[in-house]
N, CA, C and O of each residue as an XYZ file, in Angstrom:
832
protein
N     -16.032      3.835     16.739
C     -16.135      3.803     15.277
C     -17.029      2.629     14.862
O     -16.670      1.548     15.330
N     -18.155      2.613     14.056
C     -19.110      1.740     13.462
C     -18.176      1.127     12.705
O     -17.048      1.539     12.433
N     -18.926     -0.316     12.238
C     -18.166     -0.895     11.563
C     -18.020     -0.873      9.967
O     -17.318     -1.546      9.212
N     -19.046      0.264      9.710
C     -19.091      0.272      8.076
C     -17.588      1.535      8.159
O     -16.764      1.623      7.248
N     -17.546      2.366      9.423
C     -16.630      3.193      9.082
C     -15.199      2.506      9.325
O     -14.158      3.054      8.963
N     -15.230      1.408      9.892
C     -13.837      0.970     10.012
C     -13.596      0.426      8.452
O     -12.701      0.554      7.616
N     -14.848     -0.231      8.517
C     -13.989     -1.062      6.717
C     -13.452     -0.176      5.605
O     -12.389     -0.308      4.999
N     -14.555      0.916      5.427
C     -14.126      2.332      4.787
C     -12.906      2.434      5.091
O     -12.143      2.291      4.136
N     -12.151      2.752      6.693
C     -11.156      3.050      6.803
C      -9.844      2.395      6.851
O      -8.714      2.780      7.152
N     -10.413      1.146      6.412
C      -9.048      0.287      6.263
C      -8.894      0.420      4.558
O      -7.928      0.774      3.882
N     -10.216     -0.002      4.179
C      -9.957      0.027      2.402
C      -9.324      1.232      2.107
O      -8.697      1.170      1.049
N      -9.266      2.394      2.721
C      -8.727      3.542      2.152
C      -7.416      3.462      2.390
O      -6.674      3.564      1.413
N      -6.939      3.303      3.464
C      -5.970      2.807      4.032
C      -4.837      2.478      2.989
O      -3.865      3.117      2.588
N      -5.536      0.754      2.601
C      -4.782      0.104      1.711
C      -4.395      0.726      0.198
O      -3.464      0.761     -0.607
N      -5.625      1.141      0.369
C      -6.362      1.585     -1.344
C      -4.601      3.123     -1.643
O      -4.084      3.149     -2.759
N      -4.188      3.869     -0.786
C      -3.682      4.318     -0.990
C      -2.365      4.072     -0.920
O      -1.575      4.578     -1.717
N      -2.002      3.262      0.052
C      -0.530      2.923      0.393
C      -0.126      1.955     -0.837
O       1.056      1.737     -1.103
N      -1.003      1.492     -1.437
C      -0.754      0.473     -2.862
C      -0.486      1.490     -3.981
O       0.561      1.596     -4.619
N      -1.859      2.387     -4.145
C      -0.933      3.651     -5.122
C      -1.639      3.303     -6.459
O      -1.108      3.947     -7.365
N      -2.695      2.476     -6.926
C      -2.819      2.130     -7.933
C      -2.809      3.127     -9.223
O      -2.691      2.590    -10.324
N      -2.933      4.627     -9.153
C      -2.555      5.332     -9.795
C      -0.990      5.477    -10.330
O      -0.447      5.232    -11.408
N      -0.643      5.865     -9.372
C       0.782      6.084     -9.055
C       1.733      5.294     -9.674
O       2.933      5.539     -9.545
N       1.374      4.493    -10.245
C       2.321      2.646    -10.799
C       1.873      3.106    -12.183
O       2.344      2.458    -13.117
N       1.045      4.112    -12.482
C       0.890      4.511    -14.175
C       2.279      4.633    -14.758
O       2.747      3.776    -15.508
N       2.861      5.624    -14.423
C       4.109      6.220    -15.496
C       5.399      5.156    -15.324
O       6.222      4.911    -16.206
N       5.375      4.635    -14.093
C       6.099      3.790    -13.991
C       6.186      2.345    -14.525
O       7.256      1.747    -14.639
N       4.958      1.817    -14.849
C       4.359      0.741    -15.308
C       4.710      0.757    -17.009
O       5.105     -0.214    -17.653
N       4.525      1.731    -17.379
C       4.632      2.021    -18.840
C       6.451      2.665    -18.981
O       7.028      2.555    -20.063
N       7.050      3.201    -17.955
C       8.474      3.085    -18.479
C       8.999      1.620    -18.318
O       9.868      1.286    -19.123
N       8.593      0.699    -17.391
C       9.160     -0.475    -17.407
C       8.214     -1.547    -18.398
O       9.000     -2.482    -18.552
N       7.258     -1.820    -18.964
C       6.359     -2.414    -19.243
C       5.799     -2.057    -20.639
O       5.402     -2.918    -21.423
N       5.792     -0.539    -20.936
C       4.921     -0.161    -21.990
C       5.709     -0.614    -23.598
O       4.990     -0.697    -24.593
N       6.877     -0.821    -23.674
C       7.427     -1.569    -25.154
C       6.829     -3.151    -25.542
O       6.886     -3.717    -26.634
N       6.148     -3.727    -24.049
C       5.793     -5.039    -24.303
C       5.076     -5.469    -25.430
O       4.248     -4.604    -25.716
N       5.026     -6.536    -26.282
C       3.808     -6.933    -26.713
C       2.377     -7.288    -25.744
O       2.360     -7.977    -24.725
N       1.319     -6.659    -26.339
C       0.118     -6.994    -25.558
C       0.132     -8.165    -24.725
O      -0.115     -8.204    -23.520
N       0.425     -9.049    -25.433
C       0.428    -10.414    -24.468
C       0.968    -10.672    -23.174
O       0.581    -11.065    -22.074
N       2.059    -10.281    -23.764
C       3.275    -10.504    -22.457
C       3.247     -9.164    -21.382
O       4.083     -9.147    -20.479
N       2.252     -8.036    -21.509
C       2.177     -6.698    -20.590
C       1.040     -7.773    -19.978
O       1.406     -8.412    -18.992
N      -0.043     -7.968    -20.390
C      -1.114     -8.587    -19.421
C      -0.479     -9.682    -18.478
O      -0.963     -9.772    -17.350
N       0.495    -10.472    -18.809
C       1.042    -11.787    -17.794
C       1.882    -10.881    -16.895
O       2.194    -11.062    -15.718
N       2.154     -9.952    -17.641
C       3.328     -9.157    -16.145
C       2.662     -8.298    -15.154
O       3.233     -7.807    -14.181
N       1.143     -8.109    -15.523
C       0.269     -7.165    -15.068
C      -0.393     -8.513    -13.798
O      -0.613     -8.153    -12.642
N      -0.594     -9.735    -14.148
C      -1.149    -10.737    -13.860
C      -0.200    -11.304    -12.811
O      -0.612    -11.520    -11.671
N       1.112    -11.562    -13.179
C       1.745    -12.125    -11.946
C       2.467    -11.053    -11.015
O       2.929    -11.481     -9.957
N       2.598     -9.787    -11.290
C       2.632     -9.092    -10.284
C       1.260     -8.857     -9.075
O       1.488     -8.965     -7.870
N       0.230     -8.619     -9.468
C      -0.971     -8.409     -8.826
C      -0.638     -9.525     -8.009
O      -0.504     -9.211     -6.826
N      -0.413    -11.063     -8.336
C      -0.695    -12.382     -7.710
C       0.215    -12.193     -6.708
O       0.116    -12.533     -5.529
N       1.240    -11.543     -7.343
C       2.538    -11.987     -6.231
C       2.639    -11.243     -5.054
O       3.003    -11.633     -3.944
N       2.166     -9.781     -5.520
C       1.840     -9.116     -4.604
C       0.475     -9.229     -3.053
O       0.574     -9.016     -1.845
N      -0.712     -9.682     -3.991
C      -1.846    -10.132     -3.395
C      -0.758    -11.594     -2.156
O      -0.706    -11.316     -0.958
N      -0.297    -12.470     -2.469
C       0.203    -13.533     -1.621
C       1.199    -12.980     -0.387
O       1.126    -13.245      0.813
N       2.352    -11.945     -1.241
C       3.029    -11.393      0.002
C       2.538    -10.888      1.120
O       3.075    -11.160      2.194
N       1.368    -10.019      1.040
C       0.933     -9.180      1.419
C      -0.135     -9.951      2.883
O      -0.105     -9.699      4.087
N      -1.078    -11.033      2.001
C      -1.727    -12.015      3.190
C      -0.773    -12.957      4.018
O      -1.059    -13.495      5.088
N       0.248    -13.043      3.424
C       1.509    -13.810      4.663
C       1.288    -12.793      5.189
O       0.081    -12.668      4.982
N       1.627    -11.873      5.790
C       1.674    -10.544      6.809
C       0.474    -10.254      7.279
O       0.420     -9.700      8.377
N      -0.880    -10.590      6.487
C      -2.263    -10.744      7.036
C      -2.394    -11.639      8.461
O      -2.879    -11.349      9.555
N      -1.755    -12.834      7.958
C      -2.470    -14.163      8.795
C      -1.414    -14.508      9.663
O      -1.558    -15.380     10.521
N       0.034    -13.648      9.440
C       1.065    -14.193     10.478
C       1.782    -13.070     10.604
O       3.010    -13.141     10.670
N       1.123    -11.867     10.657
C       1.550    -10.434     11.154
C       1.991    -10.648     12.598
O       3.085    -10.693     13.160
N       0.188    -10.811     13.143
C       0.368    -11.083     14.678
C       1.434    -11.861     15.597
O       1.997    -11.438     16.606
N       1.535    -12.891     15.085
C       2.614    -13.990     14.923
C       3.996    -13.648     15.509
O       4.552    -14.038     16.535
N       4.571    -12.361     14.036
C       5.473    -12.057     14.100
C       5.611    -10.803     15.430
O       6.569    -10.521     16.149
N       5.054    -10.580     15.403
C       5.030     -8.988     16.215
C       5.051     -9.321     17.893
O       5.425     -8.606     18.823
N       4.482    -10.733     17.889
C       4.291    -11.441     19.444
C       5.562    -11.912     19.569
O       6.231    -11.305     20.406
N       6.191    -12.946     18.907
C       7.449    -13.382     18.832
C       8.659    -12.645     19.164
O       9.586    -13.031     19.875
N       8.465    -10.962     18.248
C       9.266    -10.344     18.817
C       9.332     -9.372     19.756
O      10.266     -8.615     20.023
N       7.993     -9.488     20.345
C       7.922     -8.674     22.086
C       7.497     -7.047     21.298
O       7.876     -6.010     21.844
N       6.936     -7.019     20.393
C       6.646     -5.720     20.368
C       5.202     -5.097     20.246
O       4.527     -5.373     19.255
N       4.621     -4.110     21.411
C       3.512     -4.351     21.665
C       2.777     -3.425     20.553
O       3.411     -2.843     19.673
N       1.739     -3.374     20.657
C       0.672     -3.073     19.716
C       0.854     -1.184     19.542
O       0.778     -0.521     18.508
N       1.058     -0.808     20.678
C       1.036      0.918     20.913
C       2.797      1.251     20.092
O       3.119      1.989     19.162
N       3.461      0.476     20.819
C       4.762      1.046     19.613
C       4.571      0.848     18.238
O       4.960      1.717     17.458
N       3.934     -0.342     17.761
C       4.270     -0.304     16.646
C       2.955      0.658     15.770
O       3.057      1.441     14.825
N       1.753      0.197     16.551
C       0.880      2.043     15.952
C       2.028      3.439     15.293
O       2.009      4.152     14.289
N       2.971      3.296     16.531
C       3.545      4.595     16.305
C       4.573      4.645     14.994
O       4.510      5.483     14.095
N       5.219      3.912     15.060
C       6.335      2.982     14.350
C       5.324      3.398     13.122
O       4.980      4.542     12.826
N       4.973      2.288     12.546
C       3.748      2.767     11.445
C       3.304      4.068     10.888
O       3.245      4.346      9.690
N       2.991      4.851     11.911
C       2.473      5.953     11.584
C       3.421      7.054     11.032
O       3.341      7.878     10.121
N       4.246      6.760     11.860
C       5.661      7.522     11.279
C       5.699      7.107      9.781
O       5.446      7.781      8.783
N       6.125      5.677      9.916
C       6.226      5.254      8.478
C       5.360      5.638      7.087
O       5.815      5.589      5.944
N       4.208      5.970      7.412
C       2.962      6.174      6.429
C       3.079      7.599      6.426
O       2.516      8.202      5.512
N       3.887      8.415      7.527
C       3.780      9.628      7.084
C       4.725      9.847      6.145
O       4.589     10.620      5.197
N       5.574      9.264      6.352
C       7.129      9.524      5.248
C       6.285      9.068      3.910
O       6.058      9.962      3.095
N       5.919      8.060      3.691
C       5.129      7.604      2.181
C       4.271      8.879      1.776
O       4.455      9.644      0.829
N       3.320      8.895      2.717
C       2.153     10.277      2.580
C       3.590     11.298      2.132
O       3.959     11.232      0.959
N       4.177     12.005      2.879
C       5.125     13.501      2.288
C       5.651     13.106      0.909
O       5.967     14.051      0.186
N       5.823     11.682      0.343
C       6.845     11.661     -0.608
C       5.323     11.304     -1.642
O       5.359     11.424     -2.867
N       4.516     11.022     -1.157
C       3.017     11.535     -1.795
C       2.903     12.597     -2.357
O       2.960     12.568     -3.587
N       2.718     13.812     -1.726
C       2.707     14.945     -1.420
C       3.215     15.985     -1.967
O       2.687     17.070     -2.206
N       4.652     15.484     -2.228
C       6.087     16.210     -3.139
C       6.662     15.716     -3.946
O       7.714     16.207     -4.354
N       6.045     14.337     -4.543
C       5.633     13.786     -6.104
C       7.146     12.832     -5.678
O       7.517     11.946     -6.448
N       7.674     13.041     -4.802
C       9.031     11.978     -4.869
C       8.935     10.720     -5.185
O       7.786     10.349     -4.947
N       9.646      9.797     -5.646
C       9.435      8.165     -6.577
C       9.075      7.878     -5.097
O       7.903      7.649     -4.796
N       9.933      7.884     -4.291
C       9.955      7.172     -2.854
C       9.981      5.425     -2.854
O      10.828      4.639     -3.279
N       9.143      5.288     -2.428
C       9.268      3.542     -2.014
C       8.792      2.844     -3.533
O       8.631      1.625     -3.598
N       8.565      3.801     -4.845
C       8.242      2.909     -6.232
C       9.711      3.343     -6.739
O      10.018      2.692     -7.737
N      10.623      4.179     -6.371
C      11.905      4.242     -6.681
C      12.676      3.193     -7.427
O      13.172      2.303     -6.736
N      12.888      3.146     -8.951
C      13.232      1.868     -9.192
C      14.414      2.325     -9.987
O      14.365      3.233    -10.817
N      15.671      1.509     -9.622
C      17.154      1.950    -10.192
C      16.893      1.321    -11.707
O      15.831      0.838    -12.098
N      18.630      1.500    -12.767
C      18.565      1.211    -13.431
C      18.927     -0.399    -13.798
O      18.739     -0.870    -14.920
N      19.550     -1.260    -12.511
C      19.341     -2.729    -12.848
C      18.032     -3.234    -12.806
O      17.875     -4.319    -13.364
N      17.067     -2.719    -12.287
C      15.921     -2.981    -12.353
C      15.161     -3.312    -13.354
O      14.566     -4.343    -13.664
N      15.332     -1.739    -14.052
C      14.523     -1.673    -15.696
C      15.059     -2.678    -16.579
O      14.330     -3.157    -17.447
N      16.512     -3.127    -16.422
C      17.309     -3.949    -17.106
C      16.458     -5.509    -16.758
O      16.398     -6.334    -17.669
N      16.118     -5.678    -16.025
C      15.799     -7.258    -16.097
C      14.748     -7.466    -17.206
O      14.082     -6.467    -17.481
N      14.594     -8.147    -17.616
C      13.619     -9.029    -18.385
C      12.062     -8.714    -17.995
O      11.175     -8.034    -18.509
N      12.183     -9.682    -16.637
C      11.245     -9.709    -16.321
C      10.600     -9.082    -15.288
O      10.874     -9.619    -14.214
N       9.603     -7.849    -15.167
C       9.481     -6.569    -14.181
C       8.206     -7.029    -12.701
O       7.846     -6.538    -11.631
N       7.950     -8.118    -13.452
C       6.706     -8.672    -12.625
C       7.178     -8.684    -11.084
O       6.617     -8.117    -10.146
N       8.073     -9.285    -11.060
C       8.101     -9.481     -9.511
C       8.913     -8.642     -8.526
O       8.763     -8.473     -7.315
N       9.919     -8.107     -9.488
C      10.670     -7.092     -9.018
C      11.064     -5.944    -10.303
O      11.557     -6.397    -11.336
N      10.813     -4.430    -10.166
C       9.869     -4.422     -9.107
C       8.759     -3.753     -9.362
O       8.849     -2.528     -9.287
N       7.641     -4.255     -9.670
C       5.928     -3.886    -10.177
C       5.808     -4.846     -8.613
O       5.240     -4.064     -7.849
N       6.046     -5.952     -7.963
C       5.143     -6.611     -7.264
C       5.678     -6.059     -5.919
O       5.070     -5.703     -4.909
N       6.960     -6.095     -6.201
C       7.371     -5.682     -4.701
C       8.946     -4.521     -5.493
O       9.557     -4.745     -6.537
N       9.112     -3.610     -4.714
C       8.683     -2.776     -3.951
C       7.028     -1.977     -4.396
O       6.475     -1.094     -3.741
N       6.760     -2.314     -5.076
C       5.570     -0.871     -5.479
C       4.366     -1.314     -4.979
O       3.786     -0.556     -4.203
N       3.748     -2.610     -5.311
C       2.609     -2.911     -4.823
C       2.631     -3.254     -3.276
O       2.176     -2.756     -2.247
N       3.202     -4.084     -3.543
C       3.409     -4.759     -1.929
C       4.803     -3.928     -1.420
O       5.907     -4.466     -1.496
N       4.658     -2.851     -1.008
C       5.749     -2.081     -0.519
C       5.925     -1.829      0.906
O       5.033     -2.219      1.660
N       6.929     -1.243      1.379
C       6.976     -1.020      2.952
C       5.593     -0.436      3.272
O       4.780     -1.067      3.949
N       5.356      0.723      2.795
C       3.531      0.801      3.264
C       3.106      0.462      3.908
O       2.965      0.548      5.128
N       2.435     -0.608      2.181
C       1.187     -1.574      2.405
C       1.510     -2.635      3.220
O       0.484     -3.202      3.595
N       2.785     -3.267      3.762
C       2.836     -3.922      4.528
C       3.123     -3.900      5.831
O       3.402     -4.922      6.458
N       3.063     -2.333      6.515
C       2.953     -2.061      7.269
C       2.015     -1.523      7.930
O       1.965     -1.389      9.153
N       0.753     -0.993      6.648
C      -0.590     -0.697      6.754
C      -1.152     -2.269      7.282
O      -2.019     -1.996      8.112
N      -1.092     -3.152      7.220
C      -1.641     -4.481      7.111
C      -0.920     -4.752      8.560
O      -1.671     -4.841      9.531
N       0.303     -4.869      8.735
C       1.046     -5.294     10.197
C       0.181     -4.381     11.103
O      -0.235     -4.917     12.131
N      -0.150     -3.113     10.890
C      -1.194     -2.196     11.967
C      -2.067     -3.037     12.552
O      -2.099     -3.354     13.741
N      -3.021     -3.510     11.374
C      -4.333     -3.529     11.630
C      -4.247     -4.871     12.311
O      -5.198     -5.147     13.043
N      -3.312     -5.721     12.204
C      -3.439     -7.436     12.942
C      -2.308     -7.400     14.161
O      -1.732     -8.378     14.639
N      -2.127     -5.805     14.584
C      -1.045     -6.407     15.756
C      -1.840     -5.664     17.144
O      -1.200     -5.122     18.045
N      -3.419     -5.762     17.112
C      -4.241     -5.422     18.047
C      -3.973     -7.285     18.822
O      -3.732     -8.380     18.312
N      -4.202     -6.756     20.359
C      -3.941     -8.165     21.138
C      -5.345     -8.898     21.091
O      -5.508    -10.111     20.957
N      -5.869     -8.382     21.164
C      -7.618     -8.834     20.580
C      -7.946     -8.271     19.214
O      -8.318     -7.106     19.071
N      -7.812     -9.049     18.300
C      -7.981     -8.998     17.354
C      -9.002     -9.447     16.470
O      -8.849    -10.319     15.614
N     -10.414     -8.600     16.793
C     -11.341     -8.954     16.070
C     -11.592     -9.914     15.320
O     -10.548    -10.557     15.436
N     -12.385    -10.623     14.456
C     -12.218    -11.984     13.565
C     -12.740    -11.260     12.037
O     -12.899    -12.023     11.084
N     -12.880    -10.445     11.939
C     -13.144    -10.159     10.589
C     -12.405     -8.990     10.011
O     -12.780     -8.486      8.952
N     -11.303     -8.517     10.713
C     -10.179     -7.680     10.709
C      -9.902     -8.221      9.402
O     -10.194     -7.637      8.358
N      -8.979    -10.049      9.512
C      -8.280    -10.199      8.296
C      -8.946    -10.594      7.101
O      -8.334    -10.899      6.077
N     -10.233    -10.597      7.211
C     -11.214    -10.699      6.254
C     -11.316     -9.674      5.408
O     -11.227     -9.684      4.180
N     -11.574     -8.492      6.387
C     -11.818     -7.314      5.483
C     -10.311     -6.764      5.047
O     -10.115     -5.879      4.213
N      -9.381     -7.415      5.724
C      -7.695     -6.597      5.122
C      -7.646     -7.461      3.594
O      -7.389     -6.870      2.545
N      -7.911     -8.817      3.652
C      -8.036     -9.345      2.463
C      -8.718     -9.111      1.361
O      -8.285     -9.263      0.218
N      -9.915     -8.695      1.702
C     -10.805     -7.989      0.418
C     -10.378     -6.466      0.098
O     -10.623     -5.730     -0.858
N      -9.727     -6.315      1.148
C      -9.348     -4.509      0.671
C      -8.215     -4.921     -0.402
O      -8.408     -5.016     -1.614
N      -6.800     -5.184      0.383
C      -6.037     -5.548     -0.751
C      -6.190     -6.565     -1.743
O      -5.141     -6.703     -2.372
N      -7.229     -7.431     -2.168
C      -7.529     -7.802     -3.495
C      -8.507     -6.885     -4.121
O      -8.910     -7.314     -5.202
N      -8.946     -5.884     -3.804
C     -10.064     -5.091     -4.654
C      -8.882     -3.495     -4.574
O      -8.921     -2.487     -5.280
N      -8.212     -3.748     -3.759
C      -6.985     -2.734     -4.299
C      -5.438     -2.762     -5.567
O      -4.775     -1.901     -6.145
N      -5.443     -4.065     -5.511
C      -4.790     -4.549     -6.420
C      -5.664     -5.166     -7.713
O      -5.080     -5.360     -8.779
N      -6.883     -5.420     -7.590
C      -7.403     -5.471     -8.866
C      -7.681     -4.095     -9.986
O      -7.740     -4.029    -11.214
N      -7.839     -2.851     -8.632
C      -7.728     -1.659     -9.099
C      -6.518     -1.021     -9.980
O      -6.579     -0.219    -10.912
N      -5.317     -1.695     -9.324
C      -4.276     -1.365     -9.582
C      -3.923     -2.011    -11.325
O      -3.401     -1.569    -12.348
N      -4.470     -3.090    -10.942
C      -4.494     -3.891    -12.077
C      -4.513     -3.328    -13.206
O      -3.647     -2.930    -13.986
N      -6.040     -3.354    -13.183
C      -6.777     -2.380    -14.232
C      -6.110     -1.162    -14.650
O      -5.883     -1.058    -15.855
N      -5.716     -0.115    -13.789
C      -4.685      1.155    -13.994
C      -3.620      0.619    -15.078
O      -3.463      1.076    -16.210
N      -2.867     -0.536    -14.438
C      -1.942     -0.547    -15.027
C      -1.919     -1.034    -16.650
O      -1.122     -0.787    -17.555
N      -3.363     -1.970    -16.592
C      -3.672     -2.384    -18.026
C      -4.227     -1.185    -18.695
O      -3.962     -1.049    -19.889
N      -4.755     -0.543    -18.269
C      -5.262      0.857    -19.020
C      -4.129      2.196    -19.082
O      -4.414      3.120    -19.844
N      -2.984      2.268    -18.354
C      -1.776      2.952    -18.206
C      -1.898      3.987    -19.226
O      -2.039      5.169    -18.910
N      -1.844      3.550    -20.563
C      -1.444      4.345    -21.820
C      -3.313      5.383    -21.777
O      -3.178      6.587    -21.992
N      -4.302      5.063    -21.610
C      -5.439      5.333    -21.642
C      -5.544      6.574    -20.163
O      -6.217      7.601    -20.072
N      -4.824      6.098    -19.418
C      -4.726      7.056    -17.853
C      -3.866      8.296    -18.388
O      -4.285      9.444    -18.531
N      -2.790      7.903    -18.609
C      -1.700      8.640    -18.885
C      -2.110      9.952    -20.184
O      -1.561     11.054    -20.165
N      -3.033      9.598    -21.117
C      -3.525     10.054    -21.894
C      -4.659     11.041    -21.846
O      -4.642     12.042    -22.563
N      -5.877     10.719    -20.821
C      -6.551     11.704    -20.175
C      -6.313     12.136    -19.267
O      -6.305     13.366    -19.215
N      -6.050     11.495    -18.284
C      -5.202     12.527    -17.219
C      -3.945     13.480    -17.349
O      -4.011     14.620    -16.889
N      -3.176     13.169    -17.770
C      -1.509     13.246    -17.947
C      -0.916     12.997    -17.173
O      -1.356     12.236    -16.311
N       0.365     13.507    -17.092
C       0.989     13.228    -16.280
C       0.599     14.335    -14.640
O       0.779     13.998    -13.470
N       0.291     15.067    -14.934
C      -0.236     16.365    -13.896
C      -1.251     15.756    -13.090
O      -1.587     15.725    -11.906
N      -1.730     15.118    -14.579
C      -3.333     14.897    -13.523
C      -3.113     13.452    -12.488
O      -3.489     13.281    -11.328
N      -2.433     12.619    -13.320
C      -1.787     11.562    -11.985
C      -1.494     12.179    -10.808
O      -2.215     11.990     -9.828
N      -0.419     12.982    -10.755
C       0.486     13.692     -9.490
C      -0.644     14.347     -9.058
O      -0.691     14.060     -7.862
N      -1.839     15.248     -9.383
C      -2.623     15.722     -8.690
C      -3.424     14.570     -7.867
O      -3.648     14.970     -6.725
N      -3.807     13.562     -8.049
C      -4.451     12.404     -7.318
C      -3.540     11.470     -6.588
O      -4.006     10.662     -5.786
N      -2.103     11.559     -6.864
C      -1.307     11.118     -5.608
C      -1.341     12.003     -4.581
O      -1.099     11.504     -3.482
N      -1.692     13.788     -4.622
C      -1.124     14.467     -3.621
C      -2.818     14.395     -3.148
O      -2.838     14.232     -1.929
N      -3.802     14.442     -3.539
C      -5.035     13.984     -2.705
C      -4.929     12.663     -2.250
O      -5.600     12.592     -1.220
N      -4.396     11.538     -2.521
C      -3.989     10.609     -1.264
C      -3.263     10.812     -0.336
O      -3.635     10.656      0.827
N      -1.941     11.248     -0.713
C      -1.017     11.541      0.197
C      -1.658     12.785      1.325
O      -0.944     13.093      2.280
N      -2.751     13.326      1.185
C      -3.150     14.458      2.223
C      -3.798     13.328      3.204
O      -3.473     13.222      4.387
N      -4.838     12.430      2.500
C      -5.500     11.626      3.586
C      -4.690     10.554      4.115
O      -5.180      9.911      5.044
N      -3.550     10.246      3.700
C      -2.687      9.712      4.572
C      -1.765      9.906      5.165
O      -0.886      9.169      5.614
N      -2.050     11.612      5.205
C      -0.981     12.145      6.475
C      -1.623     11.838      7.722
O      -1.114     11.245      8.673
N      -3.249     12.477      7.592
C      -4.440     12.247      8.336
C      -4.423     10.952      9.354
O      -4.513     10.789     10.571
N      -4.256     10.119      8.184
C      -4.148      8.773      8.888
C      -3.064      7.887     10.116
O      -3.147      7.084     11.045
N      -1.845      8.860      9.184
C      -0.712      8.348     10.016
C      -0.793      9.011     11.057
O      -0.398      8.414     12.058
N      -1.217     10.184     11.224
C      -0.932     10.805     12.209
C      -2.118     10.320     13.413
O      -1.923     10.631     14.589
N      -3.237      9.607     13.041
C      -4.325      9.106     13.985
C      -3.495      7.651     14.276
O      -3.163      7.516     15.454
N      -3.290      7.054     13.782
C      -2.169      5.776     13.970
C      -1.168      6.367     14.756
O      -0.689      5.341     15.239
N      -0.498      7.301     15.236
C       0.436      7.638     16.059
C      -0.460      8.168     17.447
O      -0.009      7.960     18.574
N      -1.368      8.655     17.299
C      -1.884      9.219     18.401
C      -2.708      7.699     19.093
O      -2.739      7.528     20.311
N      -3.220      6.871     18.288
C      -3.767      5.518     18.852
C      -2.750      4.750     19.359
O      -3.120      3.778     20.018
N      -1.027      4.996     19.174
C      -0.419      4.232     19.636
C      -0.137      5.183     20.998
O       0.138      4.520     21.999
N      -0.161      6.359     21.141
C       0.408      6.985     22.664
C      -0.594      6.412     23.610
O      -0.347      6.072     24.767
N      -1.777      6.335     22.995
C      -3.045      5.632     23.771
C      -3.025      4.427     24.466
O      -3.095      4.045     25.635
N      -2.913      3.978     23.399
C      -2.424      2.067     23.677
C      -1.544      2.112     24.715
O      -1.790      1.489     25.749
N      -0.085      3.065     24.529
C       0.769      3.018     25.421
C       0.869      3.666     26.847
O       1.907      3.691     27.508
N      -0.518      4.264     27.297
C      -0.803      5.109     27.923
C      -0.384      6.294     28.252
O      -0.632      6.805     29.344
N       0.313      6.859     27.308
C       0.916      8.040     27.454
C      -0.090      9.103     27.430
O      -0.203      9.961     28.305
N      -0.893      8.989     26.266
C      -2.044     10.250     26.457
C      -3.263      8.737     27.245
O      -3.018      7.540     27.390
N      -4.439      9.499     27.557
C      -5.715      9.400     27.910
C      -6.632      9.054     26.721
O      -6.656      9.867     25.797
N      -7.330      8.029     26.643
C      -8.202      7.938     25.588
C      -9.198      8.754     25.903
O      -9.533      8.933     27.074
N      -9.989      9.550     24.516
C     -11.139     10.376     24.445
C     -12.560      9.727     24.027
O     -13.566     10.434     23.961
């Protein structure tokens, strides 16, 4: 794989497991009574909080994954599984991992829980990110480009969410769910190449 197609394929990667569409209807049931002011700071410190969680797991993924003896081919698989369950609940419009109860909506304040985490920075995306840094040789511009994906994925998200009422309005609600289930197709795709790179790794199949 060239390297313009790997970056492609990580930004997509991220770009979907974050969902920046997807945080529309939800963003505006928890968020949309705000005054203007106070929707942009909750739009602002979620992105942040999320963007920070997310590079801890960038720069000390590897870290963790060495520490606990688990090699690179299981957790491909591990992963892939995981991204497929996100992808199906993609797919069949389920809340899934943006699933947010009703103590939730009750707090005050939605920024950090949960707009930042579970939805942005969710099992996913932080397992999309644990993928890509638990190679034993680990390229040097891997966490470079995981970093610019998820800040130009969460600035995306951003934006969605500041424009929410404007999305929600030309698209609808249909037309959202139609562009989650075109992610969720390319990240069945994905998970399922993330599972087959881990039988590899693990030598179970033969690399091609």
């Amino acid at each position: 794989m060239s390297l313009a197609s790997q970056i492609v394929t990580i930004f997509l990667a991220v770009f979907i497991v974050v969902d920046p569409f997807g945080i529309v209807p939800v963003f505006i049931s928890l968020a949309g009574g705000l005054p203007a002011a106070r929707r942009r700071s909750t739009i602002l410190k979620a992105v942040i909080v999320a963007f920070v969680v997310l590079c801890v797991f960038i720069f000390t993924g590897s870290i963790i994954l060495r520490f606990l003896g688990i090699q690179p081919g299981s957790f491909f698989i591990a992963g892939g599984i995981l991204m497929f369950i996100v992808s199906i609940d993609l797919l069949l419009g389920k809340p899934g991992r943006t699933k947010t109860s009703e103590a939730a909506e009750d707090r005050e304040d939605v920024s950090i829980f949960p707009l930042a985490i579970p939805m942005l920075a969710g099992p996913g995306a932080i397992t999309t990110v644990l993928l890509y840094v638990s190679e034993d040789s680990l390229p040097r511009f891997i966490p470079l480009v995981l970093v610019a994906s998820v800040a130009l994925a969460l600035v995306i998200a951003g934006l969605t969410m500041a424009a929410s009422s404007f999305f929600l309005r030309v698209l609808g609600k249909t037309g959202v769910s139609v562009i989650e289930r075109i992610m969720g197709i390319v990240l069945t795709g994905l998970s399922v190449q993330f599972v087959y790179d881990g039988l590899v790794k693990l030598g179970v199949l033969a690399a091609k």
